[in-house]
C-alpha positions as CSV (number, residue, x, y, z in Angstrom):
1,X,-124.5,-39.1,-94.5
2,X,-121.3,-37.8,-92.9
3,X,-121.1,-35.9,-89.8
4,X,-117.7,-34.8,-88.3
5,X,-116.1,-37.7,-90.2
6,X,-118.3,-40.3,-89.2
7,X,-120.8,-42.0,-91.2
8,X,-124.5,-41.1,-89.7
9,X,-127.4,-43.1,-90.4
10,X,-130.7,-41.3,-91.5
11,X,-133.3,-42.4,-89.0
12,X,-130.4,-41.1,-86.5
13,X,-130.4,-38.2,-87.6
14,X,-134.3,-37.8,-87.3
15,X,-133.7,-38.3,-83.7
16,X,-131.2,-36.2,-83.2
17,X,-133.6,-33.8,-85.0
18,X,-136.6,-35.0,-83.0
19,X,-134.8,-34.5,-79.5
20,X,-133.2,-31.7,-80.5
21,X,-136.9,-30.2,-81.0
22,X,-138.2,-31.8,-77.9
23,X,-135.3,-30.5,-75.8
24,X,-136.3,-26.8,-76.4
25,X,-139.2,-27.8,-74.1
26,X,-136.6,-27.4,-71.4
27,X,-135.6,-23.8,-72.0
28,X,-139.4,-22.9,-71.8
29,X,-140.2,-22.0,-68.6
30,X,-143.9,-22.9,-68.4
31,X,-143.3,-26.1,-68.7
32,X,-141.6,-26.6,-64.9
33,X,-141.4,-23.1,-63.2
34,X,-144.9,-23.8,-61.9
35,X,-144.8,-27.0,-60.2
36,X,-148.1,-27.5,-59.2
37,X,-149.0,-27.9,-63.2
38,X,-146.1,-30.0,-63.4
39,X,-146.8,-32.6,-60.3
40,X,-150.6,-32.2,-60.9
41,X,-153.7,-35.1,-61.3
42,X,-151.8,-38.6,-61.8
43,X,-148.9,-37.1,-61.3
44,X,-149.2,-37.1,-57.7
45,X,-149.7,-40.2,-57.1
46,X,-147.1,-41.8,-59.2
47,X,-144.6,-39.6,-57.6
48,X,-145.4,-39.4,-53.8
49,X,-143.7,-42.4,-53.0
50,X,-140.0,-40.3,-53.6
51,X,-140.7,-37.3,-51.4
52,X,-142.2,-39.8,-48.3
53,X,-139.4,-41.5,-48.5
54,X,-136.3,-39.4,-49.1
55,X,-138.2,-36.1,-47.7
56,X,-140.6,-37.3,-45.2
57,X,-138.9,-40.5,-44.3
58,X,-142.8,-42.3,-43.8
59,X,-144.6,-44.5,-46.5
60,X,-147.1,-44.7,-43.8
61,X,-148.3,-40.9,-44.8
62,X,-149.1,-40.4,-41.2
63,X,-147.4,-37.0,-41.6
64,X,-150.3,-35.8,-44.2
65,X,-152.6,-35.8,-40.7
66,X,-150.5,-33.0,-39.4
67,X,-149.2,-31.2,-42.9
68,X,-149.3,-31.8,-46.4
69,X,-152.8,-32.5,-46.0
70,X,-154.3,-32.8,-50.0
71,X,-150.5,-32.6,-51.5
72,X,-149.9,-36.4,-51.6
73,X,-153.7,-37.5,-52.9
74,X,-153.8,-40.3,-50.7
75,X,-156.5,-42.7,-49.9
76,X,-157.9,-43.1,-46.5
77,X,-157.9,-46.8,-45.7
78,X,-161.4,-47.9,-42.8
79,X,-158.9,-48.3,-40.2
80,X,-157.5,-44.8,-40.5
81,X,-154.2,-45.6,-42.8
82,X,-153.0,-44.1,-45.9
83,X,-152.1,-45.4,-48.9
84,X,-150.9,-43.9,-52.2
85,X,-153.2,-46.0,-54.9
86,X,-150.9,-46.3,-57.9
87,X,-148.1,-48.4,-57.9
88,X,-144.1,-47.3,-57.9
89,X,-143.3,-47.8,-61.3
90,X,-142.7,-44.2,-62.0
91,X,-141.1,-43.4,-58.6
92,X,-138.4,-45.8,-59.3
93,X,-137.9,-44.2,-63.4
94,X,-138.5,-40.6,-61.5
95,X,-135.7,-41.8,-58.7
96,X,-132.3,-40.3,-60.6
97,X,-133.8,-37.4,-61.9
98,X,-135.7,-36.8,-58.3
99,X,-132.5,-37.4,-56.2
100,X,-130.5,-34.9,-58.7
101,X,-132.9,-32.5,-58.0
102,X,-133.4,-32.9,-54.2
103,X,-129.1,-32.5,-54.2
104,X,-129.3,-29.0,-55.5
105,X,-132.8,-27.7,-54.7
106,X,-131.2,-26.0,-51.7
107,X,-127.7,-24.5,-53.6
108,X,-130.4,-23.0,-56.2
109,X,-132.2,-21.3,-53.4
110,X,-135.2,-23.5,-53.1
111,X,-136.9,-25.3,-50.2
112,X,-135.8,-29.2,-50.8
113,X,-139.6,-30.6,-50.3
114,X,-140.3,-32.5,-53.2
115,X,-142.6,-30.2,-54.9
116,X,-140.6,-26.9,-56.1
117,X,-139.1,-26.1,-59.6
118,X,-136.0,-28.3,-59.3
119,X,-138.3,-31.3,-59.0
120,X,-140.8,-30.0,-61.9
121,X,-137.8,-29.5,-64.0
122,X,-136.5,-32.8,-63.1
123,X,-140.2,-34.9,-63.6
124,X,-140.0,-33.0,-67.0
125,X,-136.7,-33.5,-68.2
126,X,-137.0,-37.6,-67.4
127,X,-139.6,-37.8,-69.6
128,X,-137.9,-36.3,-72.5
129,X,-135.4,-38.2,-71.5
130,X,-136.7,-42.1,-71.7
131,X,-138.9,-41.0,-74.8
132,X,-135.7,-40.4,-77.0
133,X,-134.5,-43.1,-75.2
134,X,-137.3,-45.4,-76.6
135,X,-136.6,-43.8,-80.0
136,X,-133.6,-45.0,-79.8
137,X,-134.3,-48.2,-78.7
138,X,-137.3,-48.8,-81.4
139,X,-134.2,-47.7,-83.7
140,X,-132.4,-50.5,-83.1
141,X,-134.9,-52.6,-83.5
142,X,-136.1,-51.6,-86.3
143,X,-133.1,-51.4,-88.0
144,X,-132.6,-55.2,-88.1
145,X,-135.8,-55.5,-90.3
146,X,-136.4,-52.2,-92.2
147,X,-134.1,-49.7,-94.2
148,X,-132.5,-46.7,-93.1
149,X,-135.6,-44.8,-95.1
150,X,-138.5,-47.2,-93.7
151,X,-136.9,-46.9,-90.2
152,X,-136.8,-43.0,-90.5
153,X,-140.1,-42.1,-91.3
154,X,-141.5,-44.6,-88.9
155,X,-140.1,-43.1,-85.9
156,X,-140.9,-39.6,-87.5
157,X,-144.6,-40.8,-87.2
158,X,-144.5,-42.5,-84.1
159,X,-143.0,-39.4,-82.4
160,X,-144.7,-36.5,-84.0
161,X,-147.5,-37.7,-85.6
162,X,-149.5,-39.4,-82.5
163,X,-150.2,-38.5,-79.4
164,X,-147.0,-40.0,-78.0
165,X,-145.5,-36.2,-79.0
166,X,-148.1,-34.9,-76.4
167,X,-147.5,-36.9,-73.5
168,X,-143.2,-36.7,-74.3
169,X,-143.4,-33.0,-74.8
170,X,-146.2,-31.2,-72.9
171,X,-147.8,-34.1,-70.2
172,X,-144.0,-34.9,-70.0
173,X,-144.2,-36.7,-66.3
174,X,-147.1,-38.9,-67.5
175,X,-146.7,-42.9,-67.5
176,X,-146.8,-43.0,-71.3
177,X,-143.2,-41.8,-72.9
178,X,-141.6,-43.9,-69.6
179,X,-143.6,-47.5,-70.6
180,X,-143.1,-46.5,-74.6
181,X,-139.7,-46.5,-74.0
182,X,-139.7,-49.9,-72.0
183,X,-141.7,-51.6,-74.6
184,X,-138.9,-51.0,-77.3
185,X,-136.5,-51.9,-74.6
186,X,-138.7,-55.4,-74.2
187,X,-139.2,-56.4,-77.4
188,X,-135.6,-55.4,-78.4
189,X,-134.5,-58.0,-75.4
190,X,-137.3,-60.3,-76.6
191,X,-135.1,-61.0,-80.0
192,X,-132.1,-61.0,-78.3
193,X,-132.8,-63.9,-75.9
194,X,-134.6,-65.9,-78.7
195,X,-131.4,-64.8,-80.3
196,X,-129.1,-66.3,-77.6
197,X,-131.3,-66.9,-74.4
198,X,-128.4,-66.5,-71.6
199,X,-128.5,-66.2,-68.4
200,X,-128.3,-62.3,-68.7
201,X,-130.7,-61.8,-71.0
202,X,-133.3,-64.0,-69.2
203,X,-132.6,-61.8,-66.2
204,X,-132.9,-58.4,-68.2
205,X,-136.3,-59.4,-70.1
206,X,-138.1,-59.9,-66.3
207,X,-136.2,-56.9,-64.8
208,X,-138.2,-55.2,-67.5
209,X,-141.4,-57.0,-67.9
210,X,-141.5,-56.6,-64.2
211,X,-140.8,-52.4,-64.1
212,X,-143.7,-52.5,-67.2
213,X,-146.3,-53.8,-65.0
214,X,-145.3,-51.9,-61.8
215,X,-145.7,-48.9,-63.9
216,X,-149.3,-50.2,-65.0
217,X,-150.4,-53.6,-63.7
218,X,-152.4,-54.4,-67.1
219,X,-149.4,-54.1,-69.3
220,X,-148.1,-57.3,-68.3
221,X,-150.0,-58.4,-71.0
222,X,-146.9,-57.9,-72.8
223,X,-145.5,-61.2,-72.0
224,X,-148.1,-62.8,-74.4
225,X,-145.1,-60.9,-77.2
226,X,-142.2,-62.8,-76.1
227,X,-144.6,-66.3,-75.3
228,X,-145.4,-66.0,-79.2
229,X,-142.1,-64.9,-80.4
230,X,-141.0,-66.5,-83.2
231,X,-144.1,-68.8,-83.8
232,X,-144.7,-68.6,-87.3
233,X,-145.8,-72.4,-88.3
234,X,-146.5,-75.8,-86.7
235,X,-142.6,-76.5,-86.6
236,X,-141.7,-73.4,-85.1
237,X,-144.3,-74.0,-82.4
238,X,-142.6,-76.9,-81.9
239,X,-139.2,-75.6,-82.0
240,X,-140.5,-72.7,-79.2
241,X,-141.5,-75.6,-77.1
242,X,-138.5,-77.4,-77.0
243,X,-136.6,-74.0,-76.7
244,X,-138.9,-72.9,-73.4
245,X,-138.5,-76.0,-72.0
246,X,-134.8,-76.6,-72.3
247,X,-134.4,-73.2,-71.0
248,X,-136.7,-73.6,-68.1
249,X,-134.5,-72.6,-65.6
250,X,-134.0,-69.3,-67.7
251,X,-137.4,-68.6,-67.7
252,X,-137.7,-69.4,-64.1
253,X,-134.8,-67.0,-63.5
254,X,-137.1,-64.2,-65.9
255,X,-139.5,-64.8,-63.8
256,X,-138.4,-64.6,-60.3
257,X,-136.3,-61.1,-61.7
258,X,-139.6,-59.8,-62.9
259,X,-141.1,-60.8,-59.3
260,X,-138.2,-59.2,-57.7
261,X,-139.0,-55.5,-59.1
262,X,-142.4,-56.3,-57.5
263,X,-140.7,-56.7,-53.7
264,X,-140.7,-53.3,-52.9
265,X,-144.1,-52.5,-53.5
266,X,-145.6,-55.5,-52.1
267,X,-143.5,-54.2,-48.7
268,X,-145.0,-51.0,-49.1
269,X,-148.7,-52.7,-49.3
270,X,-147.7,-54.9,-46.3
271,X,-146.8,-52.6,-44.3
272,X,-149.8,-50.0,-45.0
273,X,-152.7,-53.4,-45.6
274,X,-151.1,-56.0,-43.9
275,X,-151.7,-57.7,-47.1
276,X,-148.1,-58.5,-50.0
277,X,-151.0,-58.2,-52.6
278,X,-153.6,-55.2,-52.4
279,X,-156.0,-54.0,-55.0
280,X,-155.6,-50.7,-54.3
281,X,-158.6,-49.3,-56.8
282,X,-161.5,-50.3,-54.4
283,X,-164.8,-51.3,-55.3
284,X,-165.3,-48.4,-57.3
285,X,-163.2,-48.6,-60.1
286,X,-163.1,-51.9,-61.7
287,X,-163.1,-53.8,-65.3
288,X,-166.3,-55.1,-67.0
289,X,-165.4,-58.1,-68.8
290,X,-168.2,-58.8,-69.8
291,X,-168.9,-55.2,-71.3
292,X,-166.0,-54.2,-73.1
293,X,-166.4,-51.0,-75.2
294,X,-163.7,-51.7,-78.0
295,X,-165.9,-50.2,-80.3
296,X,-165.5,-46.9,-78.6
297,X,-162.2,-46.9,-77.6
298,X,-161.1,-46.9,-81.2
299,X,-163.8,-45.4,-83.0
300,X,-165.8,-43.1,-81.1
301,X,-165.8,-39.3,-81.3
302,X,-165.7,-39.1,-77.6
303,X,-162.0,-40.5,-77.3
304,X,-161.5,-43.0,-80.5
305,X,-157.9,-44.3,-81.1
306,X,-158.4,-44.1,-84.8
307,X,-160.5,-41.2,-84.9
308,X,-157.9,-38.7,-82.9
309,X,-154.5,-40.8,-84.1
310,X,-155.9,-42.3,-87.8
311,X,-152.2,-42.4,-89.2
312,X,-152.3,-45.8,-87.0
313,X,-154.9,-47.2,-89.3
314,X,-151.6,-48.4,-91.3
315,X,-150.2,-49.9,-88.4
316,X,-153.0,-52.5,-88.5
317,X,-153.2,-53.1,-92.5
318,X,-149.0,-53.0,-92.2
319,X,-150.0,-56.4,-90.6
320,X,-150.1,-57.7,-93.9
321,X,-147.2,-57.0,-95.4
322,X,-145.4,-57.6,-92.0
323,X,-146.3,-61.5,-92.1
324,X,-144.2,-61.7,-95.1
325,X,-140.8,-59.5,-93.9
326,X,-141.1,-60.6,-90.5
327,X,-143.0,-63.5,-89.4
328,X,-141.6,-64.1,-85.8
329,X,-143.5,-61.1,-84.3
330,X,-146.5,-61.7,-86.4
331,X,-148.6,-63.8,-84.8
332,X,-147.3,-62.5,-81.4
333,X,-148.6,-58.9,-81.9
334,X,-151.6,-60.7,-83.9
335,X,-152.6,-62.9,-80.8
336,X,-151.4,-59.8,-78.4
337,X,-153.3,-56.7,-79.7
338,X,-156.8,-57.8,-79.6
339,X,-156.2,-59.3,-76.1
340,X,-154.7,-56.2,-74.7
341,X,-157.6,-53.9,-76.6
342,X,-160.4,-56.3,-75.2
343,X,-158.7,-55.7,-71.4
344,X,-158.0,-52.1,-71.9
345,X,-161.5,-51.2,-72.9
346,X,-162.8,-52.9,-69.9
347,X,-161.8,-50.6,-67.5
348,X,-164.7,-48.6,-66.4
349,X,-163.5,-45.6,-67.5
350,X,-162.6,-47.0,-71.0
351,X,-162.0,-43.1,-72.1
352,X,-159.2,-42.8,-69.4
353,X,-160.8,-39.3,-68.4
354,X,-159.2,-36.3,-69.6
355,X,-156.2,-36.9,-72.1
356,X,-155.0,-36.6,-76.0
357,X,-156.5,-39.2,-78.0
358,X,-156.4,-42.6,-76.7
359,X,-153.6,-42.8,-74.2
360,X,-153.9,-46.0,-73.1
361,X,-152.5,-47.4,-76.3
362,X,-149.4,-45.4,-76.5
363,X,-147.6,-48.0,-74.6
364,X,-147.6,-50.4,-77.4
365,X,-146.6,-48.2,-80.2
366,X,-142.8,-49.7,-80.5
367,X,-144.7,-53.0,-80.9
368,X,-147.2,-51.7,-83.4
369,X,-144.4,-49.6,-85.3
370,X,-143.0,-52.8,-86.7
371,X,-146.4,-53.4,-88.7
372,X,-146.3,-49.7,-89.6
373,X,-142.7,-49.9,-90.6
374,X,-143.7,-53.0,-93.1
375,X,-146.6,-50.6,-94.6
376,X,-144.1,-47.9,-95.3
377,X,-141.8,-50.9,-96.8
378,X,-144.5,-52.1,-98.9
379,X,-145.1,-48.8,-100.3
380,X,-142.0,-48.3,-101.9
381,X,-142.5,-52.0,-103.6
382,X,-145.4,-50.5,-105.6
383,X,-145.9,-48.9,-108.7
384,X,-145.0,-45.0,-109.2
385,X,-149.2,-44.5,-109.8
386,X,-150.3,-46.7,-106.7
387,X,-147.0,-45.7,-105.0
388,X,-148.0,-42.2,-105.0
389,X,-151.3,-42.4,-103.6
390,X,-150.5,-44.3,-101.2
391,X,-147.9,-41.5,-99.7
392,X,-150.3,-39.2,-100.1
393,X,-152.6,-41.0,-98.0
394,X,-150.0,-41.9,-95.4
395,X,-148.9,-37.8,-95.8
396,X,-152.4,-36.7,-95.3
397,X,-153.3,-39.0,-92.4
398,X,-150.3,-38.4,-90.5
399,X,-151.0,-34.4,-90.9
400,X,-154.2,-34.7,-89.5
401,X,-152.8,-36.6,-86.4
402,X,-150.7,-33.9,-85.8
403,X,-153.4,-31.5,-86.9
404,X,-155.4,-33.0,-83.7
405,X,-152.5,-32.4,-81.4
406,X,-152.8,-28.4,-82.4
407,X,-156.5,-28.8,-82.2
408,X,-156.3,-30.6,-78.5
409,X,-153.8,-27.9,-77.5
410,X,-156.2,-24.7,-78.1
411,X,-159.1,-26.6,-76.8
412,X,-160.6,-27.5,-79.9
413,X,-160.7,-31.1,-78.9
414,X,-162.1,-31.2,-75.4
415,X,-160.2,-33.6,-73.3
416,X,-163.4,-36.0,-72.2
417,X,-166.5,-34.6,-73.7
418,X,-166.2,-34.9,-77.4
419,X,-169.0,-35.3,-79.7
420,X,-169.6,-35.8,-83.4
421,X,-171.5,-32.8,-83.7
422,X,-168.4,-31.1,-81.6
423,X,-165.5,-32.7,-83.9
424,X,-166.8,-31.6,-87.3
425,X,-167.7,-28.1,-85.9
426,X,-164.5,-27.3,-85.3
427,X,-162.9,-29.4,-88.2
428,X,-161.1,-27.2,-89.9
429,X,-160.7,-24.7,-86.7
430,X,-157.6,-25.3,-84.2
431,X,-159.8,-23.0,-82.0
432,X,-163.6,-23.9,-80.6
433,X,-166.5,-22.1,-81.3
434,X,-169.2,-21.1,-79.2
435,X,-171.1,-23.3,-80.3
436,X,-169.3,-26.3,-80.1
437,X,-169.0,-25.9,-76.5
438,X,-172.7,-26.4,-76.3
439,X,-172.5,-29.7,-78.2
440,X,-170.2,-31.0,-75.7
441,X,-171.6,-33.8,-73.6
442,X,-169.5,-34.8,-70.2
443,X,-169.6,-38.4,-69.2
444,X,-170.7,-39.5,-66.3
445,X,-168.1,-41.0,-64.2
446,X,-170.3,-42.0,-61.4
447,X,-172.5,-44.1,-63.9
448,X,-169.3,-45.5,-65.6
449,X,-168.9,-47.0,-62.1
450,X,-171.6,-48.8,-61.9
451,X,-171.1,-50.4,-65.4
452,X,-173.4,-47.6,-67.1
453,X,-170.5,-46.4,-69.9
């Protein structure tokens, strides 16, 4: 394909396509002329580490005792401090778009506090920003695998037919699109240092592995991706060894960069705790190893992964074909997911409260597109009879993903309170019924504390 002279690759195109779709998010107003939908719920606390410090010029929140008082969602500490509970992650993504804003809030005629329309505007363009970003990042990597056809339609999916298109397009300033896009950024650097492990690379992969965590402390996890990287036999676990080993004082250096993104925060919990490491969840809200409700989390009606998002279902059987086309992230994503799934449905509130499908696992979709990418690849291996249906199952599925996302947007999918009796009610309705408002059932968050999910 040929565009202005140049030769443009098809899955390029479907981003250019993609953003170009996303962007026109920006030229409707609802979506950052009210900013208190904008910086609302998590929101707040991921972002109320840039107007304390650039606006306020106090961490401490000592100011919210005279003004402010509810705006920044703080938690009281026993001895009277404040403390903002989630970590800086986001700030630090938010920063450039934040201090752009904060420059010309005043020349557009607004007050320069932190929380009018430039600063929606700029939360929500930052998002659409690092998701097409990630796109074309998981590009990139896909493309050294998979055809221009395979890599196409699998960031078509990804993007508009999960619930990754919900939290890059309408729940724009949520963690998700910003850690989607870091994920294709680490395993992109992940191949490149088992590639060539400089001294660059070693310092880029912990840069990022530490700015994933910061953004959400359980997503470390993601090391256990590059640990496994490239093990595909007894010989290549070998070779891995010897590579590690030899390259200690690159992983060394991977790991003090990772700890090094961590400083900041660890200040920040010093200064407010008195302690470099502080859980800042309290009692309350904790995991339950020994309870973990993975059955839920991908099946149930409530808030099931597979259930809501079903055209990921071929993400896991693309496992299969992926150990054949590409068996150096095989057993890393094999030995990764269930680890990551048994942690993240730990967490007391394994339905993440009120959100679009199962959010929690939208981080790892550039992972899980490789697997998804060797489905599609498989498919056009087959036969023209067992080809064909198995498009039309991929079609259908990833229609009924996107179907969901309609559903979810006129509130025919509650946001925590689905049942079965609720779902198939309004099954082929992208609007609720009376009636299935009554078959709602909201879950008790104060039980899920105590372990009662």
């Amino acid at each position: 394909m040929r565009l202005f002279g140049k030769t443009v690759s098809i899955s390029l195109v479907a981003i250019i396509l993609m953003a170009s779709f996303m962007t026109l998010r920006l030229f409707d107003k609802r979506a950052w002329s009210e900013p208190d939908k904008v910086i609302a719920w998590d929101v707040i606390s991921y972002y109320s580490y840039l107007p304390a410090a650039f606006i306020e010029n106090d961490l401490t929140l000592a100011f919210t005792e005279r003004e402010h008082e509810g705006v920044y969602w703080q938690d009281d500490l026993p001895d009277g401090r404040h403390l903002i509970k989630t970590s800086m992650g986001l700030s630090i993504m938010y920063m450039p778009f934040f201090l752009m804003a904060h420059a010309t809030a005043e020349w557009l005629g607004y007050a320069a506090n932190g929380f009018t329309v430039p600063y929606a505007f700029a939360l929500v363009f930052s998002g659409l920003f690092y998701a097409v970003l990630g796109l074309c990042l998981l590009r990139r990597l896909l493309r050294r695998h998979f055809g221009e056809w395979t890599t196409a339609c699998t960031l078509i999916i990804v993007m508009l037919c999960t619930n990754l298109y919900w939290y890059s397009v309408c729940e724009t300033p949520m963690s998700h699109a910003f850690s989607f896009c870091l994920f294709a950024l680490f395993a992109l650097l992940t191949e490149n240092w088992h590639a060539k492990p400089s001294t660059g690379r070693s310092i880029s992969v912990g840069l990022t592995l530490g700015l994933i965590s910061l953004i959400r402390p359980t997503n470390i996890l993601v090391g256990i991706y590059f640990l496994l990287y490239g093990i595909s036999s007894k010989e290549t676990l070998k070779h891995k060894w010897t590579l590690l080993i030899e390259s200690w004082w690159k992983v060394l250096l991977m790991a003090l960069a990772a700890l090094a993104v961590w400083i900041p925060q660890m200040l920040y919990w010093y200064i407010n705790t008195d302690h470099l490491l502080y859980y800042s969840y309290g009692n309350r809200e904790r995991f339950f190893f020994n309870d973990p409700k993975i059955w839920k989390g991908l099946f149930s009606f409530r808030k099931g992964w597979l259930v809501y998002t079903p055209v990921m279902f071929f993400a896991l059987t693309g496992l299969v074909p992926l150990y054949r086309r590409h068996r150096d992230s095989f057993w890393a994503i094999v030995v990764f997911l269930p680890i990551f799934l048994y942690v993240i449905f730990s967490w007391w509130c394994w339905w993440y409260g009120g959100s679009c499908g199962m959010r929690a696992l939208i981080d790892i979709y550039p992972l899980l597109a490789l697997p998804l990418a060797a489905w599609i690849a498989w498919i056009g291996e087959q036969k023209v009879g067992w080809r064909s249906v198995l498009i039309v199952a991929l079609v259908a599925t990833s229609l009924l993903s996107c179907f969901h996302t309609l559903r979810y947007v006129n509130g025919s999918i509650h946001f925590d309170s689905m049942t079965r009796e609720a779902y198939f009610e309004n099954f082929f309705r992208s609007h609720p019924t009376e009636k299935s408002r009554q078959l709602l059932v909201t879950p008790d968050y104060d039980a899920a504390r105590e372990g009662i999910r």
